[in-house]
Biopython code that builds the backbone (N, CA, C, O; Angstrom):
import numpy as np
from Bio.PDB.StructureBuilder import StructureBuilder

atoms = [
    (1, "UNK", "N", (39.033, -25.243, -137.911)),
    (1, "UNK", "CA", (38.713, -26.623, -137.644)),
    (1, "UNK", "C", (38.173, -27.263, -138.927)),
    (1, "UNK", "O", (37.255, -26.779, -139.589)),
    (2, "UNK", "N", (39.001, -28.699, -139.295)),
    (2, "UNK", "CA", (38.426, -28.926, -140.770)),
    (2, "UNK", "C", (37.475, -30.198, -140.342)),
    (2, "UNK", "O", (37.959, -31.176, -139.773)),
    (3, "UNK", "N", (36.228, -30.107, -140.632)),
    (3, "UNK", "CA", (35.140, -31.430, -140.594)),
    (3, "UNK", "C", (36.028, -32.322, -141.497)),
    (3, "UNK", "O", (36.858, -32.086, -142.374)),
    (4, "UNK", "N", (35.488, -33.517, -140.894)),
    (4, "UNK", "CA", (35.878, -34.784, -141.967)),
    (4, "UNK", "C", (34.932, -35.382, -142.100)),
    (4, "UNK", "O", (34.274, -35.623, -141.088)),
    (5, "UNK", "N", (34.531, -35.805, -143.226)),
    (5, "UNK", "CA", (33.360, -36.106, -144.493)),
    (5, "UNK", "C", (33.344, -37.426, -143.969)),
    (5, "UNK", "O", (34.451, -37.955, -144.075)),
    (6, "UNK", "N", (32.343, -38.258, -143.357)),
    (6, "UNK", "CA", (32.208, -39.665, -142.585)),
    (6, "UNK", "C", (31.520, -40.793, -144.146)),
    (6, "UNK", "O", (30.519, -40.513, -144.806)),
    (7, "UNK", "N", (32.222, -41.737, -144.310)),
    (7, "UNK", "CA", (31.458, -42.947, -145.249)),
    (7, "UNK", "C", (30.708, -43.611, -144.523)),
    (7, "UNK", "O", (31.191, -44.385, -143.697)),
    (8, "UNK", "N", (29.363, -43.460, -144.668)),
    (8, "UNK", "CA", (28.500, -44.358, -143.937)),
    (8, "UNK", "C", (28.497, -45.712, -144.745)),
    (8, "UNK", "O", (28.375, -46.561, -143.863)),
    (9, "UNK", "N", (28.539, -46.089, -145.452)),
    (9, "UNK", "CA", (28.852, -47.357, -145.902)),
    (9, "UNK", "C", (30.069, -47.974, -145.644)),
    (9, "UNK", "O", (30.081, -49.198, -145.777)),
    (10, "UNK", "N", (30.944, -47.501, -145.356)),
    (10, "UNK", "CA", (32.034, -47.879, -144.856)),
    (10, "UNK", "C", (32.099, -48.327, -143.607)),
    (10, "UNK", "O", (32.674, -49.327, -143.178)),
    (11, "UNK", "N", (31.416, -47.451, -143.001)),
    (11, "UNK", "CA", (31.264, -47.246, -141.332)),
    (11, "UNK", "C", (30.466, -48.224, -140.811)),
    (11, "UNK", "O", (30.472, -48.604, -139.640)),
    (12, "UNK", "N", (29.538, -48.767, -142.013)),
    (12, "UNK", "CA", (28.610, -50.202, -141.852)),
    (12, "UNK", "C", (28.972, -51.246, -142.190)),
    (12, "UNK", "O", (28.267, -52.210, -141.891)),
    (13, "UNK", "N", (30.243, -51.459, -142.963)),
    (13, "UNK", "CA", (30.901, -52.555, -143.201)),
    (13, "UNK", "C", (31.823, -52.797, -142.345)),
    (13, "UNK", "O", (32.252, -53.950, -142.382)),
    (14, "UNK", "N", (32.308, -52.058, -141.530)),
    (14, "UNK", "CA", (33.577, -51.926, -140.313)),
    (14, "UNK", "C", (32.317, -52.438, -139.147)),
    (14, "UNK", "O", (32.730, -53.369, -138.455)),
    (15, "UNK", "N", (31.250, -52.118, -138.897)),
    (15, "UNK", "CA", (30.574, -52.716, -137.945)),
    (15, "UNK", "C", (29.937, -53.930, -138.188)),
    (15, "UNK", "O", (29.581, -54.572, -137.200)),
    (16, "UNK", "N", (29.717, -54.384, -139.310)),
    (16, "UNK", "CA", (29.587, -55.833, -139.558)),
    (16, "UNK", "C", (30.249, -56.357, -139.538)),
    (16, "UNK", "O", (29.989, -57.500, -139.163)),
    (17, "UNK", "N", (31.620, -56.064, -139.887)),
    (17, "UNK", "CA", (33.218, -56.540, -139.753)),
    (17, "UNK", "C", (33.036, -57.690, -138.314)),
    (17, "UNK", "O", (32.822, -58.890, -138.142)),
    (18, "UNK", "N", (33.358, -56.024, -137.181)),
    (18, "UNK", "CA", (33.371, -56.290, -136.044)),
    (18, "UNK", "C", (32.164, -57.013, -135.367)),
    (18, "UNK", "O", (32.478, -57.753, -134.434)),
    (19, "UNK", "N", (30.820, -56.925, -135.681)),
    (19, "UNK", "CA", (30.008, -57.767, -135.362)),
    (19, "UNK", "C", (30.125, -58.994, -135.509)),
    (19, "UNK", "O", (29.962, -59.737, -134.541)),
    (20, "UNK", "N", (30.545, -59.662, -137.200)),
    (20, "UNK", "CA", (30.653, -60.861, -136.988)),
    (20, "UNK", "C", (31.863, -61.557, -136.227)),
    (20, "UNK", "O", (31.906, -62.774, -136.047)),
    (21, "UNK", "N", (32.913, -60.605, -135.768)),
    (21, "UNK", "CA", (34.169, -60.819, -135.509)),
    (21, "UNK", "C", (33.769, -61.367, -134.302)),
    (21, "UNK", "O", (33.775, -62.595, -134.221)),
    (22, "UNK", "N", (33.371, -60.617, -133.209)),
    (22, "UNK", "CA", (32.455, -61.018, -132.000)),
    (22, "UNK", "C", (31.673, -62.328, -131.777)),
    (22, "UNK", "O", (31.642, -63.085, -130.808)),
    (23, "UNK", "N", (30.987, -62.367, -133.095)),
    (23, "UNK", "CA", (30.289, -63.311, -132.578)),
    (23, "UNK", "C", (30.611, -64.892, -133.057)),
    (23, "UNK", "O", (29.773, -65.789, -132.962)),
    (24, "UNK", "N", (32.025, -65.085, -133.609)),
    (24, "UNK", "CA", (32.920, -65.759, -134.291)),
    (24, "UNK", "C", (33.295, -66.190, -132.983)),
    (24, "UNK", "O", (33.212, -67.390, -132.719)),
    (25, "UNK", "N", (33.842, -65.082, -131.819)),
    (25, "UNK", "CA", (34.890, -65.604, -130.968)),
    (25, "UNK", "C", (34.063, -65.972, -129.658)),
    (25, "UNK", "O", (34.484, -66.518, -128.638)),
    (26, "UNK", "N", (32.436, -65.414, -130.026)),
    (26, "UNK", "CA", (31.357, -66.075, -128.987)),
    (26, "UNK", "C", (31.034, -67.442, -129.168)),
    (26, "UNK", "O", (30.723, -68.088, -128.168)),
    (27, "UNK", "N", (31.052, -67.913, -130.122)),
    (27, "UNK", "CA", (31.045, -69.110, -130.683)),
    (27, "UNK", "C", (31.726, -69.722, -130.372)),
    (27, "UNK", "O", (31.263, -70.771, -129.924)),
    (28, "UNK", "N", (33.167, -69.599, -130.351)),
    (28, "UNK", "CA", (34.195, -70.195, -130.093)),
    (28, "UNK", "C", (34.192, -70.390, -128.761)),
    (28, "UNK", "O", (34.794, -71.456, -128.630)),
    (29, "UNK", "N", (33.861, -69.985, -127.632)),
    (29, "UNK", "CA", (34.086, -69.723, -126.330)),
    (29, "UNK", "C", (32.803, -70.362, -125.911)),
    (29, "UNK", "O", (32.577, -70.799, -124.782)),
    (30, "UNK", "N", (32.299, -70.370, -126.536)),
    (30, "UNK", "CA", (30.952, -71.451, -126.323)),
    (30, "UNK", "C", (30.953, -72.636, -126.438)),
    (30, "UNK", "O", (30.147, -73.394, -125.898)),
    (31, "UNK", "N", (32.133, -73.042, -127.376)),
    (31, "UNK", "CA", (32.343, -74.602, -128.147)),
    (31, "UNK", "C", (33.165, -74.843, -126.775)),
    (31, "UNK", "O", (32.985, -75.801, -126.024)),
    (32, "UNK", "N", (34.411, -73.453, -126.522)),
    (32, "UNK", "CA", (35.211, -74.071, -125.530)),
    (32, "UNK", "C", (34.549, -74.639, -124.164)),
    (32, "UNK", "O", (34.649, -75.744, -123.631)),
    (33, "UNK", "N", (33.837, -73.472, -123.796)),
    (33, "UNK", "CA", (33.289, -73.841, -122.292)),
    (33, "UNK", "C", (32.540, -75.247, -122.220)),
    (33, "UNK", "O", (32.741, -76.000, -121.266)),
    (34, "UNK", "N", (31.515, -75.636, -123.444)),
    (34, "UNK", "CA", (31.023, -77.201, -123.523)),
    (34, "UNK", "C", (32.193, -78.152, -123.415)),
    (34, "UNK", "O", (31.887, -79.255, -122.960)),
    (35, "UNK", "N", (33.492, -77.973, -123.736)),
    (35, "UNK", "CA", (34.327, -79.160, -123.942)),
    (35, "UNK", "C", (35.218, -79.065, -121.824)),
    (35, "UNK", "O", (35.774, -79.801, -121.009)),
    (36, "UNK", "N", (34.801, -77.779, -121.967)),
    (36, "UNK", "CA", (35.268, -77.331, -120.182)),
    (36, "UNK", "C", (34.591, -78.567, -119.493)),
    (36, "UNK", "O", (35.014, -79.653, -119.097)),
    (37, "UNK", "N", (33.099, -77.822, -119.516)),
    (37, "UNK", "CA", (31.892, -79.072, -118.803)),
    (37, "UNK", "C", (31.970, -80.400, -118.897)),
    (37, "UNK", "O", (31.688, -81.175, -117.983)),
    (38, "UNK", "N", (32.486, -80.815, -120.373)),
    (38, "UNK", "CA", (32.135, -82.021, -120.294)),
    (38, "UNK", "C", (33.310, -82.601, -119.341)),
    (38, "UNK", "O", (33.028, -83.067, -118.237)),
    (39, "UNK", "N", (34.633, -82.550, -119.821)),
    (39, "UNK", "CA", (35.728, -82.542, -118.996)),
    (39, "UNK", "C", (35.475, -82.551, -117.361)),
    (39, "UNK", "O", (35.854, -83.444, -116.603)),
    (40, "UNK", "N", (34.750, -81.358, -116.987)),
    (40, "UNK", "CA", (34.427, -81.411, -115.778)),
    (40, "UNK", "C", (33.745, -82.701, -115.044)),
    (40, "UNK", "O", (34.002, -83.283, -113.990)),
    (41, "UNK", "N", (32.715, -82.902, -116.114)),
    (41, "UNK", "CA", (31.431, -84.061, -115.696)),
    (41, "UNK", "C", (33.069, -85.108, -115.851)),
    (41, "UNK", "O", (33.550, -85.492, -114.785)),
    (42, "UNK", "N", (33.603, -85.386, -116.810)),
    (42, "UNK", "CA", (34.121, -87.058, -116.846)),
    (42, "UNK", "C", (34.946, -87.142, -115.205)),
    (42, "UNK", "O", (35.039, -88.087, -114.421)),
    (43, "UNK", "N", (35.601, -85.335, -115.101)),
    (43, "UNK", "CA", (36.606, -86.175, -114.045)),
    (43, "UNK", "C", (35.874, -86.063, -112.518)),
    (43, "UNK", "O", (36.248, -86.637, -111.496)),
    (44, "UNK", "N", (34.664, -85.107, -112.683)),
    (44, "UNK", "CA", (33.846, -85.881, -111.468)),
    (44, "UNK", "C", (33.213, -87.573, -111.676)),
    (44, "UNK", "O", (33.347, -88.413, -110.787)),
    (45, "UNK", "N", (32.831, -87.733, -112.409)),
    (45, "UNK", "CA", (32.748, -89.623, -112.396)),
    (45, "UNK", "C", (33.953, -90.164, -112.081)),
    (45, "UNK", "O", (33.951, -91.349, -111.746)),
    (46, "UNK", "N", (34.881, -89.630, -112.108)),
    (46, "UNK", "CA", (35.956, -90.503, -112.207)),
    (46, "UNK", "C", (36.495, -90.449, -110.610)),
    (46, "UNK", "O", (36.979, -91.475, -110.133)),
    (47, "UNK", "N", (36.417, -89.451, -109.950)),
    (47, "UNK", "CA", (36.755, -88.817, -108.842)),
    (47, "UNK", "C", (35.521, -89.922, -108.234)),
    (47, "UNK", "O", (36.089, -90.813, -107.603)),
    (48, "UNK", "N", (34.247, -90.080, -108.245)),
    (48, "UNK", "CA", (33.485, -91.186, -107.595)),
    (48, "UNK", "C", (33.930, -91.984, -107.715)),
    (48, "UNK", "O", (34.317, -92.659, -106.761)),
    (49, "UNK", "N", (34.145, -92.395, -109.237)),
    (49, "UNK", "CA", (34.853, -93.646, -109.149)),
    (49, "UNK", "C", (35.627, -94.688, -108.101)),
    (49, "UNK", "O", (35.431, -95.754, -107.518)),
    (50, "UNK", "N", (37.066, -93.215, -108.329)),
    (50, "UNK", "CA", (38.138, -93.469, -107.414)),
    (50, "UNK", "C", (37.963, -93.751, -106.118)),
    (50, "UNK", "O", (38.583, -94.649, -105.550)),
    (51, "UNK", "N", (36.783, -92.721, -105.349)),
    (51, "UNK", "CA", (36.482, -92.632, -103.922)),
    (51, "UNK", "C", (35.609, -93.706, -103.475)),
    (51, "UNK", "O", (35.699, -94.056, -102.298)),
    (52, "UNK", "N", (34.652, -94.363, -104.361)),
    (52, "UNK", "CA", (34.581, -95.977, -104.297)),
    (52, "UNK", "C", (35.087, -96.667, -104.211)),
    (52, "UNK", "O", (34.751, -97.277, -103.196)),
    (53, "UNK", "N", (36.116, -97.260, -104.854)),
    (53, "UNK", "CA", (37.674, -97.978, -105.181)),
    (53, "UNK", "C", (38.189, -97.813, -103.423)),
    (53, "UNK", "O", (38.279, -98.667, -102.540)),
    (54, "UNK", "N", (38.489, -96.149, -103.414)),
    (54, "UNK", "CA", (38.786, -95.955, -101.919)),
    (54, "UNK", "C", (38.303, -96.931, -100.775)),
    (54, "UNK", "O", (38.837, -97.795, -100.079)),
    (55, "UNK", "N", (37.220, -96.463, -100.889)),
    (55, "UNK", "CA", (36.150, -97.191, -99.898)),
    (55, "UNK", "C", (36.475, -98.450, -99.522)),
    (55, "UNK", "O", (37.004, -98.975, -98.543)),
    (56, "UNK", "N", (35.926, -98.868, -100.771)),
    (56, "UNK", "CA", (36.073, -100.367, -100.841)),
    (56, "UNK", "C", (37.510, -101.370, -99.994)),
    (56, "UNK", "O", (37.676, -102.417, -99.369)),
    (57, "UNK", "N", (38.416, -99.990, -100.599)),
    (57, "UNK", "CA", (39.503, -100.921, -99.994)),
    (57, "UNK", "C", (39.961, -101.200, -98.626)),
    (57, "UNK", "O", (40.508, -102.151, -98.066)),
    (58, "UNK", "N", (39.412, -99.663, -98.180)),
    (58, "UNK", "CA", (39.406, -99.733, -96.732)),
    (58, "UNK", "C", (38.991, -100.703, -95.459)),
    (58, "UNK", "O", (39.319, -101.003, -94.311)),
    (59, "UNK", "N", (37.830, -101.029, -96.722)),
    (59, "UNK", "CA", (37.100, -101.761, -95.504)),
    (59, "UNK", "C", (37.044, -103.311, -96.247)),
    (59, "UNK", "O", (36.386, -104.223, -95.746)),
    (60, "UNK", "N", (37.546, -103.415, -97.055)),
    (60, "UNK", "CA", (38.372, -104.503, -97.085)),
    (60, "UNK", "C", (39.595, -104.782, -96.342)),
    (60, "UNK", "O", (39.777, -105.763, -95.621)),
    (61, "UNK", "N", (40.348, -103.920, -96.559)),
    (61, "UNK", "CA", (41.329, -104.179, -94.755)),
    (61, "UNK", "C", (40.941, -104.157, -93.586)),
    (61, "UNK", "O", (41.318, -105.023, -92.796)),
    (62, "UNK", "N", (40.212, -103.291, -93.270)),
    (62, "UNK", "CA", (39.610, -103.324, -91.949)),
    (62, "UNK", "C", (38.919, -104.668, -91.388)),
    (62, "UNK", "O", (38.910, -105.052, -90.218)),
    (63, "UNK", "N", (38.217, -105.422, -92.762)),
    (63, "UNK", "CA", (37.555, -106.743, -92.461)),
    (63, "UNK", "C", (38.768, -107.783, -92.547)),
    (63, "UNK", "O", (38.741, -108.788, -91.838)),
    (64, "UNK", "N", (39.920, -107.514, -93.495)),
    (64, "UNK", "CA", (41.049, -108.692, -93.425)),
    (64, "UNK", "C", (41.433, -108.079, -91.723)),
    (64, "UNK", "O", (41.100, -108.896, -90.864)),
    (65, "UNK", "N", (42.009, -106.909, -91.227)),
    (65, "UNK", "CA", (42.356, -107.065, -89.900)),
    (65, "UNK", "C", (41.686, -108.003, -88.869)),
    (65, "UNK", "O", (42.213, -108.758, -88.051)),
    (66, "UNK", "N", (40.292, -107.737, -89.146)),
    (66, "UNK", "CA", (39.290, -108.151, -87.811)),
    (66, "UNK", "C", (39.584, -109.786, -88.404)),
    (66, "UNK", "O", (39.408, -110.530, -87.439)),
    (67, "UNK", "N", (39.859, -110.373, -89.294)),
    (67, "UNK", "CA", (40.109, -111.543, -89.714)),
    (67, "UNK", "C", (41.255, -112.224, -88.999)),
    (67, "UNK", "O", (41.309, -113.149, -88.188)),
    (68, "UNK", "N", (41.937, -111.633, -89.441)),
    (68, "UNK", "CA", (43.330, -111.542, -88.947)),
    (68, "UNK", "C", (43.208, -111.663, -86.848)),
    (68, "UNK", "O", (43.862, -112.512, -86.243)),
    (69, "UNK", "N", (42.622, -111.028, -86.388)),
    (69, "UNK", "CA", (42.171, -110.735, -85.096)),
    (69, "UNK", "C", (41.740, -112.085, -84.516)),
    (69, "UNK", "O", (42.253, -112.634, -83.541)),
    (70, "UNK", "N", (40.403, -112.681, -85.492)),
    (70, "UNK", "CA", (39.713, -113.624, -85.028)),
    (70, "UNK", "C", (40.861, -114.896, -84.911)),
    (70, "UNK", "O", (41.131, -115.496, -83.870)),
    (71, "UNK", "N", (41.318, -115.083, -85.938)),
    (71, "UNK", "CA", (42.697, -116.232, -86.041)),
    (71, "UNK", "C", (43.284, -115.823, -84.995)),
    (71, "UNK", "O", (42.569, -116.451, -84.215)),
    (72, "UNK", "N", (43.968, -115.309, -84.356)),
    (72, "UNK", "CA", (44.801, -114.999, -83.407)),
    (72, "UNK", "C", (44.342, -115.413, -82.224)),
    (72, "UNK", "O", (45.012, -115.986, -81.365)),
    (73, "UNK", "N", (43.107, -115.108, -82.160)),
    (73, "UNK", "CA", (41.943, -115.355, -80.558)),
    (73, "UNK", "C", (41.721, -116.784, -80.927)),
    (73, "UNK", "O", (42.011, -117.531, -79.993)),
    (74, "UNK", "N", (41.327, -117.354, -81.920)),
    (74, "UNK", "CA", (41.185, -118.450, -81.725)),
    (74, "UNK", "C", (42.723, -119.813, -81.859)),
    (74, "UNK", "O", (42.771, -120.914, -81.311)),
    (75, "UNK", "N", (43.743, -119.180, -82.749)),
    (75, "UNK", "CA", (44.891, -119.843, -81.931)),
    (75, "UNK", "C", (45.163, -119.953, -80.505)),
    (75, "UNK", "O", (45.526, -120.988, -79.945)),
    (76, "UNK", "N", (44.988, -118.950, -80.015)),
    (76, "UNK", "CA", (45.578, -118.914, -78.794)),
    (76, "UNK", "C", (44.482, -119.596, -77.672)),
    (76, "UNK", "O", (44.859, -120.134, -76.631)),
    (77, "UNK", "N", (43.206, -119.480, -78.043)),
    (77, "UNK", "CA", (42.113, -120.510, -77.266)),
    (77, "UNK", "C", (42.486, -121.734, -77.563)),
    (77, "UNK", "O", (41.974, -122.697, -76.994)),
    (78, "UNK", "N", (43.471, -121.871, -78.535)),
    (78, "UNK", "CA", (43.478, -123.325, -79.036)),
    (78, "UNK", "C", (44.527, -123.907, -77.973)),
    (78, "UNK", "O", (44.078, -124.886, -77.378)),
    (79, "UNK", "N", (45.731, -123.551, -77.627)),
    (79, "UNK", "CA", (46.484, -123.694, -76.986)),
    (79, "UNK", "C", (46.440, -124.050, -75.768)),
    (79, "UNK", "O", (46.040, -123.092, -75.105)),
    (80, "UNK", "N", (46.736, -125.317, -74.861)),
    (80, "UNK", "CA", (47.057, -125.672, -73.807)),
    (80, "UNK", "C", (47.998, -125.301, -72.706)),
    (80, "UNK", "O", (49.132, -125.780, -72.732)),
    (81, "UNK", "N", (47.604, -124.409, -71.641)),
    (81, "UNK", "CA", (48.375, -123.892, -70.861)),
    (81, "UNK", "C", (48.944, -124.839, -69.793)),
    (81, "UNK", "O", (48.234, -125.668, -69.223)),
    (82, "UNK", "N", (50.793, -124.617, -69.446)),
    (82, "UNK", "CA", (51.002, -125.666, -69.211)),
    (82, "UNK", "C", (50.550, -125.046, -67.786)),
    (82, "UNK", "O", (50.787, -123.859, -67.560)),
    (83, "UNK", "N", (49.969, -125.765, -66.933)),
    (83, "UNK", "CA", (49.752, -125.546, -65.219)),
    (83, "UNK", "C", (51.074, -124.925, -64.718)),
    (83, "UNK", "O", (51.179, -123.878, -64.079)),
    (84, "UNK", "N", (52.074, -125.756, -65.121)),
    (84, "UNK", "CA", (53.713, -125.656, -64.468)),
    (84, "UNK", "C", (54.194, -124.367, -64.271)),
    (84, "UNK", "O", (54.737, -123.893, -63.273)),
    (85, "UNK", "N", (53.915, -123.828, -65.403)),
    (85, "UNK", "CA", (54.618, -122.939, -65.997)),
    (85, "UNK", "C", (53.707, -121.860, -65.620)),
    (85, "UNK", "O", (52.511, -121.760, -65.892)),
    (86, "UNK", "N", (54.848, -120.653, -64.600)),
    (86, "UNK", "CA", (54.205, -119.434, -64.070)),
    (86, "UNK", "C", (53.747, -118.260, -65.418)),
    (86, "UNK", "O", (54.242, -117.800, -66.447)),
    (87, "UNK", "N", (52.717, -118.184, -64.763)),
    (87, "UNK", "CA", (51.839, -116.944, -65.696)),
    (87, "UNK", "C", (52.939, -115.664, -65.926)),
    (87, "UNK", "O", (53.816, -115.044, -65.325)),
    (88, "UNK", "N", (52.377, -115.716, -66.990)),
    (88, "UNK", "CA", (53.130, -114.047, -67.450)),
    (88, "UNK", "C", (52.333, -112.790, -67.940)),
    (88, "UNK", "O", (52.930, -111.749, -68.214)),
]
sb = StructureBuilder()
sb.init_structure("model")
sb.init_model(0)
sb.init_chain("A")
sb.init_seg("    ")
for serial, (resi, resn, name, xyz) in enumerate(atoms, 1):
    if name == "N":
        sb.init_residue(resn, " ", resi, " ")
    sb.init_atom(name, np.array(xyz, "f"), 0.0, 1.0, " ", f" {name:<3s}", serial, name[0])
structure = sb.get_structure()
């Protein structure tokens, strides 16, 4: 069995290597995940946004219907029924 003669200086430059290599791509993944979040935060505002907008519109129709409703009731109160003429 032949030993092999280890470079410890070597062996400490290959782990600083890899240390800073690590913490290069921790960095990086750190920059990424902040640009994740922020992304996240804009398209939840935006998602309120929208679901306001929603809202809004809904019941903006709902109030043009009942609008719409009241005109109708009051045309037709407006109207003179002829006596003559059998009910329907």
């Amino acid at each position: 069995m032949m030993l092999r003669k280890i470079d410890i200086r070597r062996s400490w430059q290959l782990a600083r290597e890899q240390f800073a290599a690590v913490a290069s791509e921790r960095d990086l993944l750190r920059w990424q995940l902040k640009l994740a979040e922020q992304s996240v935060r804009e398209l939840r505002e935006a998602l309120q946004q929208l679901s306001a907008a929603v809202a809004e519109r809904q019941h903006a129709e709902a109030e043009l219907a009942r609008l719409y409703r009241e005109r109708e009731i009051l045309r037709a109160s407006a109207l003179e029924r002829d006596p003559a003429a059998p009910l329907q």
